[in-house]
Structures are given as C-alpha cells and as structure tokens.
C-alpha positions in Angstrom: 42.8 20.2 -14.9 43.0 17.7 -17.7 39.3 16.1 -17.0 35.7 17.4 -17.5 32.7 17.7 -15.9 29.4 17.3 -16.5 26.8 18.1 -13.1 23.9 19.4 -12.6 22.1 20.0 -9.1 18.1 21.5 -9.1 15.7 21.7 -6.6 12.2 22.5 -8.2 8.7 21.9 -8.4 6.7 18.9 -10.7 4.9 20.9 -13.7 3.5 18.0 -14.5 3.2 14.2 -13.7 6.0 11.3 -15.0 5.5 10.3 -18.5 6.8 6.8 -18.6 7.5 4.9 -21.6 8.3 0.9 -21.6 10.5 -0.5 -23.7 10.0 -4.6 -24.5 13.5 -5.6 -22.7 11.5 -4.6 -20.1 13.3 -1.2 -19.5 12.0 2.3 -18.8 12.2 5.8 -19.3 10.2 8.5 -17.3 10.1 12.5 -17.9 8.7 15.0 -16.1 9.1 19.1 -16.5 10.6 20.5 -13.3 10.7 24.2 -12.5 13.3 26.4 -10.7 12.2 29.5 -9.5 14.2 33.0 -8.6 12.7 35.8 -7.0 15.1 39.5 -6.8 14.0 43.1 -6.3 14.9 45.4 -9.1 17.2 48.2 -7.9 15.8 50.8 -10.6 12.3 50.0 -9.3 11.7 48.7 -6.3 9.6 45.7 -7.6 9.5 42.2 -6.8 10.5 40.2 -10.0 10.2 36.2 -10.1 11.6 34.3 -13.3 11.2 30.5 -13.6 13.3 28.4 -16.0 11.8 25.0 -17.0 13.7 21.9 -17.1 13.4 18.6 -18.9 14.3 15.8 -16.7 14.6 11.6 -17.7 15.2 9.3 -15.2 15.5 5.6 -16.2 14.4 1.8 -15.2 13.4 1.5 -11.7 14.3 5.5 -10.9 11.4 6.1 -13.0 9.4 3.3 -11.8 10.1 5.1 -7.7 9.4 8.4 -9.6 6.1 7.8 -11.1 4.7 6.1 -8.4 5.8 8.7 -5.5 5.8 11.8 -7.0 3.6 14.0 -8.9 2.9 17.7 -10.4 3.3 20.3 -7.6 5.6 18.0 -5.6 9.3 19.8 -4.8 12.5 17.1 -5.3 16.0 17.0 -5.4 18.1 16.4 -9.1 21.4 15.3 -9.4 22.6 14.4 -12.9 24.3 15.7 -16.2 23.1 17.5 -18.9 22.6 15.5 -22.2 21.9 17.4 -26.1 19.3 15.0 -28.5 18.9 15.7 -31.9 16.2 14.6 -34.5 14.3 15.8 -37.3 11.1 17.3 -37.3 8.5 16.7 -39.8 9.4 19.6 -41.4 13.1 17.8 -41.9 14.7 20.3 -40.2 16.7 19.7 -37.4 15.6 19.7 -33.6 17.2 19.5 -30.4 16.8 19.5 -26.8 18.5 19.6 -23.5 17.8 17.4 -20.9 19.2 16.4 -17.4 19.8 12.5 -17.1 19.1 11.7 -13.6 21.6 10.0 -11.6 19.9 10.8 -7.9 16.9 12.1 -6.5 15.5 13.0 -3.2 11.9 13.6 -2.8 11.6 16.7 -0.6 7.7 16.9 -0.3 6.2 15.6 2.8 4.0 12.7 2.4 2.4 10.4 4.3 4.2 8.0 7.1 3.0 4.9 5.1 4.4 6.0 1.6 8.0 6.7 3.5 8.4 3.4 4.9 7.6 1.9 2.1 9.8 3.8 0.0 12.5 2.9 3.0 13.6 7.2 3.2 12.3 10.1 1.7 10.9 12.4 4.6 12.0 12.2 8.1 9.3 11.1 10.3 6.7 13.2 11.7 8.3 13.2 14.9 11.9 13.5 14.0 13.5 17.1 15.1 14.1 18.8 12.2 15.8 22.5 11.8 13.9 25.2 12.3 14.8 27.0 9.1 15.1 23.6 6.7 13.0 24.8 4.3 14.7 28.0 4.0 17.0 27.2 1.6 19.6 29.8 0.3 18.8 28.8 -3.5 
C-alpha cells in the first residue's frame, strides 16, 4: 500500500464543557477533553479493573459553534477525525507538545430533548422511534 492513513474513531464522555476561542476573521476553534473508558477482569485476581484514557479534541468554525451549544460535560458523543502533534515552548523554553484529534465528524449520542433535535435537524431519534433493544450496548 503506497498511501497513509491517518483516523481516529472514539466514543466517550464530555470531561468538561467546549472551550471556544474566536479568531477576528470570524473563525473558531472549540476543545473539549473527552474520556474513553475500558473495564476487564484481571485473570490473577478476580477483580474488576477500569482504566480511562483522556483525549484532547478541537473541532473548528461552525463544528464548534453546534458543539458548544449542544453538548456539554457528562454528555457521550461520537469522534471521527485524525490525530495532529503541536509543538511550542514553555516558559521554561523548553519544548512542549501535545496530541490532539482534529474533528472531521461528530454524532451526539446523549438523549436530549425533542426541541433541541429538531433544531439541530438529527442527533437522537425521536422519542417514539423503535430503536434496538441492545443499542446502547456497544461492543467497545
């Protein structure tokens, strides 16, 4: 295969609400942490163990704007995007970095009110809408 690829898929939790930032063109920028959670038994043991990794996530322009206005910490979405390495120097003048996931998709997977969907023209299916009886069971 002489291409590459760069994709990343997470469905997690809100640890906290969008923090937007607008830019005078009139452009935006919103993160938010997200957390992905796995749960095994130990073998040796017999205990339960549950380990969650954090993520940094930026969306951009009017993803953000949809973001910060429908979602917030606690809520569970939907990810789709690639992973992106910053670097910059601290005060110290050392160097940082950081790994994000730029956001090309989202789907909001907490239920929220009728009015909020429609407006949104998606998100949840309607209250009344038949939905599976194991669709929150997801095998990840």
């Amino acid at each position: 295969m002489s291409g590459t690829l760069n994709k990343v898929m997470l469905i997690g939790h809100l640890g906290d609400d969008i923090k937007m930032h607008h830019f005078d063109g009139g452009g935006s920028i919103g993160r938010f942490p997200l957390a992905t959670n796995e749960s095994y038994t130990n073998k040796s043991t017999g205990e339960k163990v549950s380990q969650t990794d954090w993520h940094n996530i930026v969306v951009r322009n009017k993803a953000a704007e949809i973001c910060e206005k429908y979602l917030s910490k606690g809520d569970k979405v939907y990810v789709e995007g690639r992973l992106k390495t910053r670097k910059w120097q601290g005060e110290d003048g050392k160097d940082r970095y950081t790994t994000e996931i730029n956001v090309d998709d989202f789907t909001f997977l907490s239920a929220k009110s009728q009015e909020s969907d429609a407006e949104m023209g998606g998100g949840a299916p309607p209250k009344d809408a038949p939905q599976s009886p194991d669709s929150d069971d997801l095998p990840f």
